[in-house]
C-alpha positions as a Markdown table, in Angstrom:
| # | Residue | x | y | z |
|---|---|---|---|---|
| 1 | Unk | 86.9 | 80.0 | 78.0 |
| 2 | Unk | 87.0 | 77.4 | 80.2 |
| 3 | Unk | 85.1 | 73.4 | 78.8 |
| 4 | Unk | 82.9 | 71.2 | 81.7 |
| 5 | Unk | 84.3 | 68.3 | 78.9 |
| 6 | Unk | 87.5 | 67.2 | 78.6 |
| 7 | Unk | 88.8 | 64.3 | 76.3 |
| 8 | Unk | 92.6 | 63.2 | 77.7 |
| 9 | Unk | 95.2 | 60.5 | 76.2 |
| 10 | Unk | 96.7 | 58.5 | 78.5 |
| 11 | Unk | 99.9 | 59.9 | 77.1 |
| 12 | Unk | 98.5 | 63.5 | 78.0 |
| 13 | Unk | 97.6 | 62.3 | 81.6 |
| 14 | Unk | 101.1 | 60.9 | 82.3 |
| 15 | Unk | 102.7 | 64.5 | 81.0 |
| 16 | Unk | 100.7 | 66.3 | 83.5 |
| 17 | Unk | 101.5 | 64.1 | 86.4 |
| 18 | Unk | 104.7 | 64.1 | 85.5 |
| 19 | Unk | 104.8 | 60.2 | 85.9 |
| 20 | Unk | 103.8 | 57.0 | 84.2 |
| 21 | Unk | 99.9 | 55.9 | 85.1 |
| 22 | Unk | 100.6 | 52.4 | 86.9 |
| 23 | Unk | 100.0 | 49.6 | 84.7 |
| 24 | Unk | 96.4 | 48.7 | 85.9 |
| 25 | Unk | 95.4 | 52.2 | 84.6 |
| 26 | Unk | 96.1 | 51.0 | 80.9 |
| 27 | Unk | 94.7 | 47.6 | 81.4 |
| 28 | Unk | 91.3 | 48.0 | 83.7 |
| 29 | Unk | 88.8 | 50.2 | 83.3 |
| 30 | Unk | 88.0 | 50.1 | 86.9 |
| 31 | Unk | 90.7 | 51.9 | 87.8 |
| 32 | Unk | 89.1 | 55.0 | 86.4 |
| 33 | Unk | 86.1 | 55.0 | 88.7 |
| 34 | Unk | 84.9 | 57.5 | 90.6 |
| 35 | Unk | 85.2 | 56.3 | 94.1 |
| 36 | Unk | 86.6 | 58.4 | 97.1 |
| 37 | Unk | 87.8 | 55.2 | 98.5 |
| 38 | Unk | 91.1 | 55.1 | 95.6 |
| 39 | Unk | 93.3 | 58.1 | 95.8 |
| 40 | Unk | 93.2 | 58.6 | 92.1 |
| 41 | Unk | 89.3 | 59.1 | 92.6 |
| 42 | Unk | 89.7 | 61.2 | 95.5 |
| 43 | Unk | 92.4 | 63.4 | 93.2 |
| 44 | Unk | 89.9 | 64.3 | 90.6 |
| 45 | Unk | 86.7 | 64.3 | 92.6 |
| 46 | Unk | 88.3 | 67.0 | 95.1 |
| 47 | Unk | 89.0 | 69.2 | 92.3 |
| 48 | Unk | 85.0 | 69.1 | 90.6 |
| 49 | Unk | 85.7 | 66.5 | 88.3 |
| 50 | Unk | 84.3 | 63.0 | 87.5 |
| 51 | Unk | 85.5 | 60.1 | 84.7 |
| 52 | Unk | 82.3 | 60.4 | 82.5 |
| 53 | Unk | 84.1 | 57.7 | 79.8 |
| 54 | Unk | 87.4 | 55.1 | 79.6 |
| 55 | Unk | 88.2 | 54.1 | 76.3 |
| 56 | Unk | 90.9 | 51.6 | 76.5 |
| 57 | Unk | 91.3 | 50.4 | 73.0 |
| 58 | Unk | 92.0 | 54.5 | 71.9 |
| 59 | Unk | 93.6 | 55.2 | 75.7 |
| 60 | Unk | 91.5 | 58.1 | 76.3 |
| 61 | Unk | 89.8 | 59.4 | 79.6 |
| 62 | Unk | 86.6 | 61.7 | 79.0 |
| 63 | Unk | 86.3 | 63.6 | 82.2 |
| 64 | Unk | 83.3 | 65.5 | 82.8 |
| 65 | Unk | 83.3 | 69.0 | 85.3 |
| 66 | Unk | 81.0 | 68.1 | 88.4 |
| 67 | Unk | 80.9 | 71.1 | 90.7 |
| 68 | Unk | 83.6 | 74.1 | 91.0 |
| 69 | Unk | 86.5 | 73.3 | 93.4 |
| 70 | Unk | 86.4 | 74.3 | 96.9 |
| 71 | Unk | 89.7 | 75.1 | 97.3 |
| 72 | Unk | 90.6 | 78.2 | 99.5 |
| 73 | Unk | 92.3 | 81.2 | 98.4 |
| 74 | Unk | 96.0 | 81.1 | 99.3 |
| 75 | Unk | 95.6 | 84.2 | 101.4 |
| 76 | Unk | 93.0 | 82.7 | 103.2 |
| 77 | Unk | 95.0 | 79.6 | 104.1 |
| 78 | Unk | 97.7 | 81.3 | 105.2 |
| 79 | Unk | 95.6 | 82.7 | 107.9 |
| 80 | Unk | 93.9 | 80.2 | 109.0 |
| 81 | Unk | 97.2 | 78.5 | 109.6 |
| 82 | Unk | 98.9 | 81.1 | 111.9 |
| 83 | Unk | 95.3 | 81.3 | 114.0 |
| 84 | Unk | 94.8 | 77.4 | 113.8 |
| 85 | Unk | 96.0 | 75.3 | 116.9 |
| 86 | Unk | 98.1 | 72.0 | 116.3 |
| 87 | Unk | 96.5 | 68.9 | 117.2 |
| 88 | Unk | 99.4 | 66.8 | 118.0 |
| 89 | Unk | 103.0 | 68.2 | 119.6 |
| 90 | Unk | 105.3 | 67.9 | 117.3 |
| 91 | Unk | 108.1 | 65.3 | 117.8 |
| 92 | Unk | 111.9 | 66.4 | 119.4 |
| 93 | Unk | 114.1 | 65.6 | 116.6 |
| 94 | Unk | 116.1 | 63.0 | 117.9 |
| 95 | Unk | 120.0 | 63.4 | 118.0 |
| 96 | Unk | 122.3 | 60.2 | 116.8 |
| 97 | Unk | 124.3 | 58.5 | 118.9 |
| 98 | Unk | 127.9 | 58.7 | 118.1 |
| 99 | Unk | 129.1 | 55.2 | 116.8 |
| 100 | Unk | 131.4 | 53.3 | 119.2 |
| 101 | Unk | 133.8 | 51.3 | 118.0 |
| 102 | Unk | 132.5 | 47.4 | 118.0 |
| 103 | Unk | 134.4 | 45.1 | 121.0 |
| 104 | Unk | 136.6 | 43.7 | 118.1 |
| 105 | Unk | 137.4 | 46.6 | 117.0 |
| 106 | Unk | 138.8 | 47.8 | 120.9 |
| 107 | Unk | 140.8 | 44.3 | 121.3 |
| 108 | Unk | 142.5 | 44.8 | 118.1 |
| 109 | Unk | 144.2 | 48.6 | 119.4 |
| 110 | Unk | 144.4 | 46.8 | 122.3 |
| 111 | Unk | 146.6 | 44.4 | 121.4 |
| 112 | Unk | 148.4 | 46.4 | 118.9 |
| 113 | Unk | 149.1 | 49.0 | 122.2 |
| 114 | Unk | 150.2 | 46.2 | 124.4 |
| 115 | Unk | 152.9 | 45.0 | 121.3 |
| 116 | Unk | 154.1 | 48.3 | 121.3 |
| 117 | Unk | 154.9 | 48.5 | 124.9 |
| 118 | Unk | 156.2 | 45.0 | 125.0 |
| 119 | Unk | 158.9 | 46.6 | 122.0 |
| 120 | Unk | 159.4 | 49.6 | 124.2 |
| 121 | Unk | 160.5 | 47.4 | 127.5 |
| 122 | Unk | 162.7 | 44.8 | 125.2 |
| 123 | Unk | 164.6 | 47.1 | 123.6 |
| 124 | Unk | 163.7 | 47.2 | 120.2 |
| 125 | Unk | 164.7 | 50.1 | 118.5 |
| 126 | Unk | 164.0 | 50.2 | 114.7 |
| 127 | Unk | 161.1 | 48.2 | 113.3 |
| 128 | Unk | 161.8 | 45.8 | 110.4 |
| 129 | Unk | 159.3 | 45.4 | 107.6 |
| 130 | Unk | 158.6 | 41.8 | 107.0 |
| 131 | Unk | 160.4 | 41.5 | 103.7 |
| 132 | Unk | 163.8 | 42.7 | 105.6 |
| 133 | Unk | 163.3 | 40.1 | 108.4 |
| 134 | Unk | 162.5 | 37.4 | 106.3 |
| 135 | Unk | 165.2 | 38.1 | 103.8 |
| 136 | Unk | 168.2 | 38.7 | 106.0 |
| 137 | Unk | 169.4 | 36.9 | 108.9 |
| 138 | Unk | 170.6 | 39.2 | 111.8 |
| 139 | Unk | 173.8 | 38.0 | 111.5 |
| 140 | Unk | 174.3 | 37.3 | 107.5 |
| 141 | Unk | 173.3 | 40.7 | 106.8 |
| 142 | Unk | 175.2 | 42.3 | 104.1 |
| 143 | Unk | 177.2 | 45.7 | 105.2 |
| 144 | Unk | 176.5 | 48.8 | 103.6 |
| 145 | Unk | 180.4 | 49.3 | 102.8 |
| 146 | Unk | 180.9 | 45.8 | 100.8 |
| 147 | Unk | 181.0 | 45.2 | 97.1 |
């Protein structure tokens, strides 16, 4: 049922790691070694396999089955996990300060608030947009009754 030989395209390869293989892959045949040192090499040596062949020319990999892989039963992990002790602590999530306004920010609703009250104590009672002011003259301002 199961093969201790297995002949991949590259093609096939990038379907089941659901990714492209990085450009060197394609181009060096020393990617494919098997070398714990690489993490591609650690990938297929942890599961029982080893890269017997690299054709580059047809893109294939022929992988060859090592040893079975030592990979616990899920059961088992699970509990080993409740019953194992952390090494580390784990960190206090840290909270975000709330932003402050910036200094510029303060002095212009400063300013603007100090305008306001300087309005207030002179008197002024409806505000003029800046089209109005600059169009009409206090005193040659048309009446509303006229024409």
């Amino acid at each position: 049922m199961f093969t201790d030989r297995v002949v991949l395209p590259f093609s096939e390869i990038e379907g089941i790691i659901g990714n492209n293989l990085p450009l060197t892959a394609t181009r060096e045949s020393e990617w494919w070694k098997n070398s714990r040192f690489t993490a591609q090499g650690r990938a297929w040596i942890d599961v029982g396999w080893n890269v017997d062949n690299v054709d580059m020319i047809n893109r294939t990999v022929t992988l060859i089955r090592v040893a079975k892989p030592q990979i616990e039963p899920e059961s088992k992990a699970r509990r080993n996990k409740k019953t194992e002790t952390y090494k580390r602590p784990l960190r206090s999530v840290r909270r975000k300060k709330p932003m402050l306004p910036s200094k510029t920010r303060i002095a212009q609703v400063q300013a603007r608030l100090r305008n306001v009250e300087r309005r207030k104590s002179a008197g002024y009672q409806s505000s003029k947009s800046v089209y109005e002011k600059r169009l009409f003259k206090p005193e040659a301002r048309p009446s509303k009754g006229s024409d």
